[in-house]
KOLDOLUM-84168 format. One line per field, with one value per residue (C-alpha): residue number from 0; y, z, x; residue in three letters. Coordinates in Angstrom, 1 decimal, decimal comma. Example, Ala and Ser with C-alpha at 12.3 -4.5 7.8 and 13.67 -1.06 7.14 Angstrom:
2
n <- (0; 1)
c2 <- (-4,5; -1,1)
c3 <- (7,8; 7,1)
c1 <- (12,3; 13,7)
res <- (ALA; SER)
***
This chain:
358
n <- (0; 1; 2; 3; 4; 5; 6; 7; 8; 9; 10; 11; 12; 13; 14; 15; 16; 17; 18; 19; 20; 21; 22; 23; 24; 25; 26; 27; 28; 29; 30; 31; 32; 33; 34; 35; 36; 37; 38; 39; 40; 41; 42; 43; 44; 45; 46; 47; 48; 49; 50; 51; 52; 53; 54; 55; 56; 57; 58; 59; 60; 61; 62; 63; 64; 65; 66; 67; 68; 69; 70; 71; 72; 73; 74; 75; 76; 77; 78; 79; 80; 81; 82; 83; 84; 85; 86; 87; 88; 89; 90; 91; 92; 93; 94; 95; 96; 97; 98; 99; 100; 101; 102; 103; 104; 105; 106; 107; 108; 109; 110; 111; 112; 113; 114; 115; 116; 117; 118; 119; 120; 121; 122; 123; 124; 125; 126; 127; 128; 129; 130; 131; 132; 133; 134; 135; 136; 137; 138; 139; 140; 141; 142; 143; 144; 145; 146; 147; 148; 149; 150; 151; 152; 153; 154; 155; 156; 157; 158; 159; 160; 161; 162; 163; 164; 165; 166; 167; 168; 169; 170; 171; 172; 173; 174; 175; 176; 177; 178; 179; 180; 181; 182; 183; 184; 185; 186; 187; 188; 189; 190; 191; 192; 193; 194; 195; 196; 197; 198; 199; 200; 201; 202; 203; 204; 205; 206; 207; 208; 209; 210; 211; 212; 213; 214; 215; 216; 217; 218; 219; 220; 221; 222; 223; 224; 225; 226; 227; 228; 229; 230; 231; 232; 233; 234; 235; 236; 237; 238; 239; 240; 241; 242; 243; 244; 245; 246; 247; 248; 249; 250; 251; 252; 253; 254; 255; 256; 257; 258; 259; 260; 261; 262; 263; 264; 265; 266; 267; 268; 269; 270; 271; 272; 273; 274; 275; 276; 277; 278; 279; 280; 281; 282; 283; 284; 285; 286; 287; 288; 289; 290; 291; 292; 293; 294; 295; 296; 297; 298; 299; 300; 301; 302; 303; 304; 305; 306; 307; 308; 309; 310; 311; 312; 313; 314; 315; 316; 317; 318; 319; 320; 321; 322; 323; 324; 325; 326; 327; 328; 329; 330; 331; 332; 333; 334; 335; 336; 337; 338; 339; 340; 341; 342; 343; 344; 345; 346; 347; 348; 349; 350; 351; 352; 353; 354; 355; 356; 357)
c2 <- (-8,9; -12,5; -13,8; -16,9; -13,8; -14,2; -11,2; -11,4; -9,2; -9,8; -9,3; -5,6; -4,8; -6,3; -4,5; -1,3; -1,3; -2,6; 0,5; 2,8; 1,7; 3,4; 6,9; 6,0; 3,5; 5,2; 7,7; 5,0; 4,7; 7,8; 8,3; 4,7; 4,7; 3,4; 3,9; 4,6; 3,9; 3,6; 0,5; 0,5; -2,4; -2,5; -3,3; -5,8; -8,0; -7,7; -9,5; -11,9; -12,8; -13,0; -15,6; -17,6; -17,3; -17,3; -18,3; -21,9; -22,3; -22,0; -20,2; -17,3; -13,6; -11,1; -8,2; -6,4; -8,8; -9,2; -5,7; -5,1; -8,2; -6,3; -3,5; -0,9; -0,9; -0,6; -0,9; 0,4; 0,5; 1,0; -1,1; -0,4; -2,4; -5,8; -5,7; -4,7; -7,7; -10,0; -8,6; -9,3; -12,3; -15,3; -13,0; -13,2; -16,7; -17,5; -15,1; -16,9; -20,3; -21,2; -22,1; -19,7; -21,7; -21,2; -17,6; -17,1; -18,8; -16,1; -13,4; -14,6; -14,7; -11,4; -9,5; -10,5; -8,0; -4,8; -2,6; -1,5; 2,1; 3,8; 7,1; 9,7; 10,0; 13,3; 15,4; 17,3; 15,7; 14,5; 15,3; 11,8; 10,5; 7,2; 7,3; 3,5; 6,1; 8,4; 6,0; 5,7; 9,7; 10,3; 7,7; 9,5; 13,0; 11,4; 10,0; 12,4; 9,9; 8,5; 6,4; 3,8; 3,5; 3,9; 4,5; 7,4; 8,2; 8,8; 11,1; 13,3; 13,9; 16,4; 14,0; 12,6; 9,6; 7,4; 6,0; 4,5; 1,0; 0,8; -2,6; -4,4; -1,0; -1,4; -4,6; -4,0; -1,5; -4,0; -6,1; -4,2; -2,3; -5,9; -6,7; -3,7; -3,2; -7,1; -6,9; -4,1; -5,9; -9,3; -7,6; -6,2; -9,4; -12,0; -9,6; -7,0; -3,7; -0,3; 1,2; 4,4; 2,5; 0,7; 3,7; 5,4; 2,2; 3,0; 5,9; 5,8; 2,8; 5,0; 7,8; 4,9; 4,2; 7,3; 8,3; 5,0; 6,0; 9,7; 7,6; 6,6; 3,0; 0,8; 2,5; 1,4; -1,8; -2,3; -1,2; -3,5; -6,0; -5,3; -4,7; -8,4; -9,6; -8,3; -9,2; -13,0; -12,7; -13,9; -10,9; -8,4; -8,4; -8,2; -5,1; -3,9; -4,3; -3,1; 0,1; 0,6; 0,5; 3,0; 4,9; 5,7; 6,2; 4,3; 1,3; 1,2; 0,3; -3,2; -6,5; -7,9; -10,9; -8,3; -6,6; -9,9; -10,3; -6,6; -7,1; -10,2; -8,2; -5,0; -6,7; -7,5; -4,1; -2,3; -4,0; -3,6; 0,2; 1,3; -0,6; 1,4; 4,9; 3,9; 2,6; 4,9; 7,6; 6,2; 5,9; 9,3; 11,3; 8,9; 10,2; 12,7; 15,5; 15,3; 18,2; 18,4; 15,9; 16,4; 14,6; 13,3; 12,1; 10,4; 8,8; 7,3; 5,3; 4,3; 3,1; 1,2; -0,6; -1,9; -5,5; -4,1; -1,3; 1,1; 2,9; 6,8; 5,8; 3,6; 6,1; 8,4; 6,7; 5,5; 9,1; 10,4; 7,0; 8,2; 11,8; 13,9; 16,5; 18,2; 21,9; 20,9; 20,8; 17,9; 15,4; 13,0; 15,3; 16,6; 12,9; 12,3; 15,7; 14,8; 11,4; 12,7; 15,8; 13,3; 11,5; 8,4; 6,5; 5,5; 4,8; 1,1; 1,1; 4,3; 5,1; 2,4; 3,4; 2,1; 3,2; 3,1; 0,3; -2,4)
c3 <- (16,5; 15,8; 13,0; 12,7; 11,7; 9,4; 7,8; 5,8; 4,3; 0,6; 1,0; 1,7; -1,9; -2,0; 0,8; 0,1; -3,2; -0,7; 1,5; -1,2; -2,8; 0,3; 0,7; 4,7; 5,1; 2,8; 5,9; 8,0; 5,3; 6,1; 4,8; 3,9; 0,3; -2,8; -2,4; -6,1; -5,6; -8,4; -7,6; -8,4; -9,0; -5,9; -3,8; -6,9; -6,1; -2,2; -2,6; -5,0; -2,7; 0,0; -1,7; -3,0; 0,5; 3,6; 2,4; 3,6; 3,1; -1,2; 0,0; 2,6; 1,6; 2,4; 4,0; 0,5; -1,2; 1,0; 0,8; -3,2; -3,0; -0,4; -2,7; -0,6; -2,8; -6,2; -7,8; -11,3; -12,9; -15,9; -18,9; -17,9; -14,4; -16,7; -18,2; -14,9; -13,1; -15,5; -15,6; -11,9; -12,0; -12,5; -9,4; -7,1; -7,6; -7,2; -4,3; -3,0; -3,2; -5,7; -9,2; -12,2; -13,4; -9,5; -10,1; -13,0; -12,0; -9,0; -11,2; -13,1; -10,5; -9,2; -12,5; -11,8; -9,1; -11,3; -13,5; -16,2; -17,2; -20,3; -19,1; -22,0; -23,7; -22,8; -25,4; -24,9; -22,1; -18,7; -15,8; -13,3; -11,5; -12,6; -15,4; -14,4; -12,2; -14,5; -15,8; -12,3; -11,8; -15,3; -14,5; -11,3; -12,8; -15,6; -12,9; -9,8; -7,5; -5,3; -5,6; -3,7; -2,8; -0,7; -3,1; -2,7; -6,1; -6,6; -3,4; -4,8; -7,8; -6,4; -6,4; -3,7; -2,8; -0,3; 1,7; 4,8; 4,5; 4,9; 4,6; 8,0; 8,6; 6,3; 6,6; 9,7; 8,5; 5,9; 8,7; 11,2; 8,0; 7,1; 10,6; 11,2; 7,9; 7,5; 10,7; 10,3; 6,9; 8,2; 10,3; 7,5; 5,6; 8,4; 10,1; 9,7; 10,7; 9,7; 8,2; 9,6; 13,2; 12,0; 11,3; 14,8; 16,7; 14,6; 15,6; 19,4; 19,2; 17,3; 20,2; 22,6; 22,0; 20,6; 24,5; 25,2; 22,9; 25,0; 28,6; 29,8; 28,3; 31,6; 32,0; 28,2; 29,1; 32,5; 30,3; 27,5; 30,1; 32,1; 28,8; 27,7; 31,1; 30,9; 26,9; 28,6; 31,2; 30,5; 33,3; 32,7; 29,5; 29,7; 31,5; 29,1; 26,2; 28,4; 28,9; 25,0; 24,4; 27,3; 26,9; 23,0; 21,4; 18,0; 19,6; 20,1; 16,8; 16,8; 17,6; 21,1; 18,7; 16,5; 20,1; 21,2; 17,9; 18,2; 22,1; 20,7; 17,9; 20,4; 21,8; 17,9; 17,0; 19,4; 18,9; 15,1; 15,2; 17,5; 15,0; 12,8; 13,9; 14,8; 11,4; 9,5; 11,4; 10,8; 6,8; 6,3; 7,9; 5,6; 2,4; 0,4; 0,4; -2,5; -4,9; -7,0; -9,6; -12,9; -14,7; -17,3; -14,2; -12,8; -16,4; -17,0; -13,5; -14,2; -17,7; -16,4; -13,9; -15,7; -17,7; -20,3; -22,2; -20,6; -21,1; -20,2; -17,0; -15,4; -15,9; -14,1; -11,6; -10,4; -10,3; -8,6; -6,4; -6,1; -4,8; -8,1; -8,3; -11,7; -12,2; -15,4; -15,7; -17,6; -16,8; -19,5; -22,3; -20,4; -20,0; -23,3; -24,6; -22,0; -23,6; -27,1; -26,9; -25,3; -27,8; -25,2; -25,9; -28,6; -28,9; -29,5; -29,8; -29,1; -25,6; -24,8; -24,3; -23,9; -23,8; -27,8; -26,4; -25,1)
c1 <- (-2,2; -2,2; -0,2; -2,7; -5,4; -8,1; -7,4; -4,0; -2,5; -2,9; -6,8; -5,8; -6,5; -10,0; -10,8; -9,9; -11,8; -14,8; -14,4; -13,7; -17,3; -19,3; -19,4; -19,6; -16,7; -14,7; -14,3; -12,9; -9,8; -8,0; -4,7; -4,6; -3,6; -0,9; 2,7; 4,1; 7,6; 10,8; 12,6; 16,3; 18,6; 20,0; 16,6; 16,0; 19,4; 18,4; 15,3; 17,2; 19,5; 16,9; 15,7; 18,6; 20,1; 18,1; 15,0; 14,4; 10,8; 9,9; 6,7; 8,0; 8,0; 9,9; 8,5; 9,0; 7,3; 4,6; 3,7; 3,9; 1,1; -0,6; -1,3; 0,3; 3,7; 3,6; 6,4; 7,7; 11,0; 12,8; 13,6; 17,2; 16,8; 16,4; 19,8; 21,2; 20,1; 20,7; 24,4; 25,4; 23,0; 25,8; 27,6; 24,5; 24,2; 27,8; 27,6; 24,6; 25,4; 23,0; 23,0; 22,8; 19,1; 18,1; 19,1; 17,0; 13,9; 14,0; 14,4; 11,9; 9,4; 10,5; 9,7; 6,1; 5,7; 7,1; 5,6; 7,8; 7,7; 9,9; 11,0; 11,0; 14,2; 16,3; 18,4; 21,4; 23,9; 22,9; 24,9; 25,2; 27,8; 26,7; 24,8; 22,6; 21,0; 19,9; 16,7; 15,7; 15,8; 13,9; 11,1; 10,9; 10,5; 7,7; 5,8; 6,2; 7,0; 9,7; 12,9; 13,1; 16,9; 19,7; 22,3; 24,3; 24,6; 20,7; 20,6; 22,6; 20,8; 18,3; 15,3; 13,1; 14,3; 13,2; 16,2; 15,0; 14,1; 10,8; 9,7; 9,7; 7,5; 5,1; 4,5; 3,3; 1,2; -0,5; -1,6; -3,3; -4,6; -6,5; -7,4; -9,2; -11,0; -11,1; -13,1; -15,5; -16,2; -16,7; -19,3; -21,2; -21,1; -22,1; -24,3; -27,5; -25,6; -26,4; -23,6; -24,2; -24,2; -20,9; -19,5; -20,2; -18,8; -16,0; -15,7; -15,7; -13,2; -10,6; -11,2; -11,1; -7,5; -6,8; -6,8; -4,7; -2,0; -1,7; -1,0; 2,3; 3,4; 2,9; -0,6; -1,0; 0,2; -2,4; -5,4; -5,0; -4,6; -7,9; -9,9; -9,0; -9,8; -13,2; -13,5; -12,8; -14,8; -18,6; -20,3; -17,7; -18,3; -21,9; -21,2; -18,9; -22,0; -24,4; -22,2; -21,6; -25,6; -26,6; -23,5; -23,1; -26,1; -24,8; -24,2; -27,8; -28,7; -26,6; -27,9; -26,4; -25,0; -23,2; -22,4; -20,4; -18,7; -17,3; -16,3; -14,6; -12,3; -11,8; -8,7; -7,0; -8,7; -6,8; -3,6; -4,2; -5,2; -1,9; 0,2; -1,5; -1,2; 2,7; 3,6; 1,9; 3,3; 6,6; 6,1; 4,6; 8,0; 10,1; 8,2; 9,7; 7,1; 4,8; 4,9; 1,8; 1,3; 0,3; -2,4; -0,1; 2,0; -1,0; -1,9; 1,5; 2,1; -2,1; -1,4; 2,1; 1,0; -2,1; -1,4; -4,3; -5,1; -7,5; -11,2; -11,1; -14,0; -11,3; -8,2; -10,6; -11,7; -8,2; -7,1; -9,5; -8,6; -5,0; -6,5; -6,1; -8,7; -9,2; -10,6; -12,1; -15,9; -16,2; -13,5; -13,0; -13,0; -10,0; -8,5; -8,6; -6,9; -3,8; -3,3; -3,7; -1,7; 1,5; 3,2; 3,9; -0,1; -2,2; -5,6; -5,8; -10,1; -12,2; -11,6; -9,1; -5,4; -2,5; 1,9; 3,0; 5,7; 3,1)
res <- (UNK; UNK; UNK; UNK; UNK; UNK; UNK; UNK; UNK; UNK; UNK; UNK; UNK; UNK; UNK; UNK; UNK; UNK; UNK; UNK; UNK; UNK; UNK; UNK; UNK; UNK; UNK; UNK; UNK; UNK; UNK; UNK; UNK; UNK; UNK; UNK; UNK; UNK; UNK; UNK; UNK; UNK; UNK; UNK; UNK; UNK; UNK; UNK; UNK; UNK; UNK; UNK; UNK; UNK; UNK; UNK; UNK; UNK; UNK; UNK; UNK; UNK; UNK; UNK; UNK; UNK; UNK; UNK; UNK; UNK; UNK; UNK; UNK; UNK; UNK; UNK; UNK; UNK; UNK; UNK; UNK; UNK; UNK; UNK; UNK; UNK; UNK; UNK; UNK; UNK; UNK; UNK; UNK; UNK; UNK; UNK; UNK; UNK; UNK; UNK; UNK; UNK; UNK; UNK; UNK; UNK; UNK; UNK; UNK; UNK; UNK; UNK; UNK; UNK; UNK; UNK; UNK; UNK; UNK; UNK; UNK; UNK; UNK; UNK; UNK; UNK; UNK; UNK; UNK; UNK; UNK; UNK; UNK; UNK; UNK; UNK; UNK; UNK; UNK; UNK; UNK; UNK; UNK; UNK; UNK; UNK; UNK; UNK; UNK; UNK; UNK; UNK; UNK; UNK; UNK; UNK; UNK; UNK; UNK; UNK; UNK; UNK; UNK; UNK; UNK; UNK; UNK; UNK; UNK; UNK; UNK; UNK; UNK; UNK; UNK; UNK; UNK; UNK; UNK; UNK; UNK; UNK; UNK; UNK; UNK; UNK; UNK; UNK; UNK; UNK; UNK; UNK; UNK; UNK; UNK; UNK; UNK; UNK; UNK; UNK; UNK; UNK; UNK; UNK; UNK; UNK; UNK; UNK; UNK; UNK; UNK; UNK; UNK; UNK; UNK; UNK; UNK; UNK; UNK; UNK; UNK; UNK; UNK; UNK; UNK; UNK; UNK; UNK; UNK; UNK; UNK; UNK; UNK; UNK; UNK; UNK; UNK; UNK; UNK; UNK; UNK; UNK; UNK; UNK; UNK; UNK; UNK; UNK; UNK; UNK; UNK; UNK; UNK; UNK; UNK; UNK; UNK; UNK; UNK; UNK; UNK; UNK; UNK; UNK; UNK; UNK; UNK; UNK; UNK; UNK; UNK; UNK; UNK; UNK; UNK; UNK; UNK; UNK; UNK; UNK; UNK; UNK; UNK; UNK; UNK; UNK; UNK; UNK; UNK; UNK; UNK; UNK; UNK; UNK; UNK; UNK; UNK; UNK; UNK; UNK; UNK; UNK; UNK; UNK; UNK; UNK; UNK; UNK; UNK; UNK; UNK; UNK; UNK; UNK; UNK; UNK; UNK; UNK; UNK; UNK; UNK; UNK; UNK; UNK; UNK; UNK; UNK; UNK; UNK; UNK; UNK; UNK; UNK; UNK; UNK; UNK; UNK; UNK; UNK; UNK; UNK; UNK; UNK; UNK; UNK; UNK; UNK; UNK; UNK; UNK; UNK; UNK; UNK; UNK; UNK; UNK; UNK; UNK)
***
């Protein structure tokens, strides 16, 4: 995959929301969703002192940062993280070589990318070996999500904690993720294709290389090879068309110029799609298994990550985004009865709700 691509990364989240409009295409998304992840301090002064220290060009990313903009992250904390950070703060600049107002205009920028979220408070003692852990296990237990951390402490407080870093991973993952929906969508856009014809090219390229990914490594290697000779190659790939058309009767239905755009993205298709299967394979046996979340779960990491109040429609449609599927007949009556019977929202207009601390 070619880091010159048209398809970045941060247009994952446009595209998704494309996809996810169409019955059809929403097939092609699979497993391809939101990571809900607690961030703790300690991944908070790591990017910090990415930034302060290695960073050489004011407009890099790291791969963590990269992938919260993506979409596929998304990140909430605690209050309590703030006055952590801002405690070892004059330390990571010292540590870092940089200046306490360089410091600060980092952290600054960093808060931009988290969603803040209150847990409840707890009565009666709480038993922690360090107790700036416990907000990060209590937002984790309101919200039914991971922590995202590899401090000791949290992983022995009986929560699911995420403690392989993931990043390099997933950003991997975000980019042959663009590059293969980015492409299907560019086709639909720039092109008159039946979506029901897209959808069956799809389709027979994922089995295509769903074979590849069985064979021996070199034999992978001397495929991919011959397929971009004969993608480069004016007659081969002539041949190559001619075969899809006779050969699959869904290719049938596209135009030969839609025909040679899709023999042209094959090659970064392929590349993109193994990336794909390989990171995503790797992310999903680094997850914590996911008990069953509540709605009131689901509600809460909606509301928080959401910079305005919000209308019943759009909490449901998010969770039903997030996979949540409800027994109740009628939906939003239901919705609403959740956020009035928890003490945590108010109602700021009728139907609109936000967290009583916004």
């Amino acid at each position: 995959m070619s880091k010159n691509s048209l398809f970045r990364s941060d247009y994952l989240r446009q595209l998704r929301r494309m996809f996810e409009n169409s019955p059809v295409l929403r097939q092609i998304l699979g497993d391809l969703v939101e990571v809900q992840i607690i961030v703790d301090a300690e991944k908070v002064q790591r990017e910090l002192r990415w930034r302060l220290r290695r960073r050489r060009n004011p407009d890099a990313r790291s791969a963590f940062h990269e992938v919260i903009e993506s979409g596929f992250y998304v990140p909430l904390v605690p209050r309590h993280l703030y006055s952590e950070i801002e405690e070892h703060l004059g330390e990571i600049a010292t540590q870092t070589g940089a200046t306490i107002e360089q410091a600060e205009a980092e952290w600054e920028k960093v808060q931009q990318l988290l969603n803040v979220y209150e847990p409840r408070i707890r009565s009666g003692p709480q038993a922690a070996v360090d107790p700036d852990d416990l907000p990060y296990k209590h937002a984790s237990e309101d919200l039914g999500i991971p922590v995202y951390s590899s401090d000791r402490h949290l992983r022995g407080m009986h929560g699911p904690v995420i403690t392989i870093c993931l990043d390099i991973t997933a950003r991997d993952y975000v980019r042959s993720a663009s590059v293969t929906l980015g492409g299907l969508a560019g086709t639909v856009t720039t092109a008159t294709v039946a979506v029901g014809a897209l959808l069956a090219f799809w389709n027979l390229l994922r089995a295509l290389f769903e074979r590849v990914l069985q064979l021996p490594k070199p034999a992978q290697a001397l495929l991919a090879g011959v397929l971009a000779a004969a993608l480069i190659h004016p007659k081969s790939r002539t041949k190559l068309l001619s075969w899809l058309r006779a050969g699959y009767h869904g290719a049938a239905k596209l135009k030969p110029e839609v025909l040679n755009m899709l023999a042209h993205a094959i090659q970064e298709f392929g590349t993109a799609m193994m990336t794909l299967r390989k990171s995503g394979q790797e992310i999903r046996s680094a997850l914590p298994k996911q008990k069953k979340r509540s709605a009131l779960m689901h509600l809460r990491a909606i509301i928080a990550t959401s910079k305005e109040p919000m209308s019943v429609a759009d909490l449901e449609l998010q969770m039903k985004r997030q996979g949540y599927v409800s027994r109740a007949q009628n939906f939003r009556p239901y919705i609403r009865r959740v956020l009035r019977n928890s003490d945590q929202f108010s109602e700021v207009t009728p139907g609109v709700w936000r967290f009583h601390a916004q």
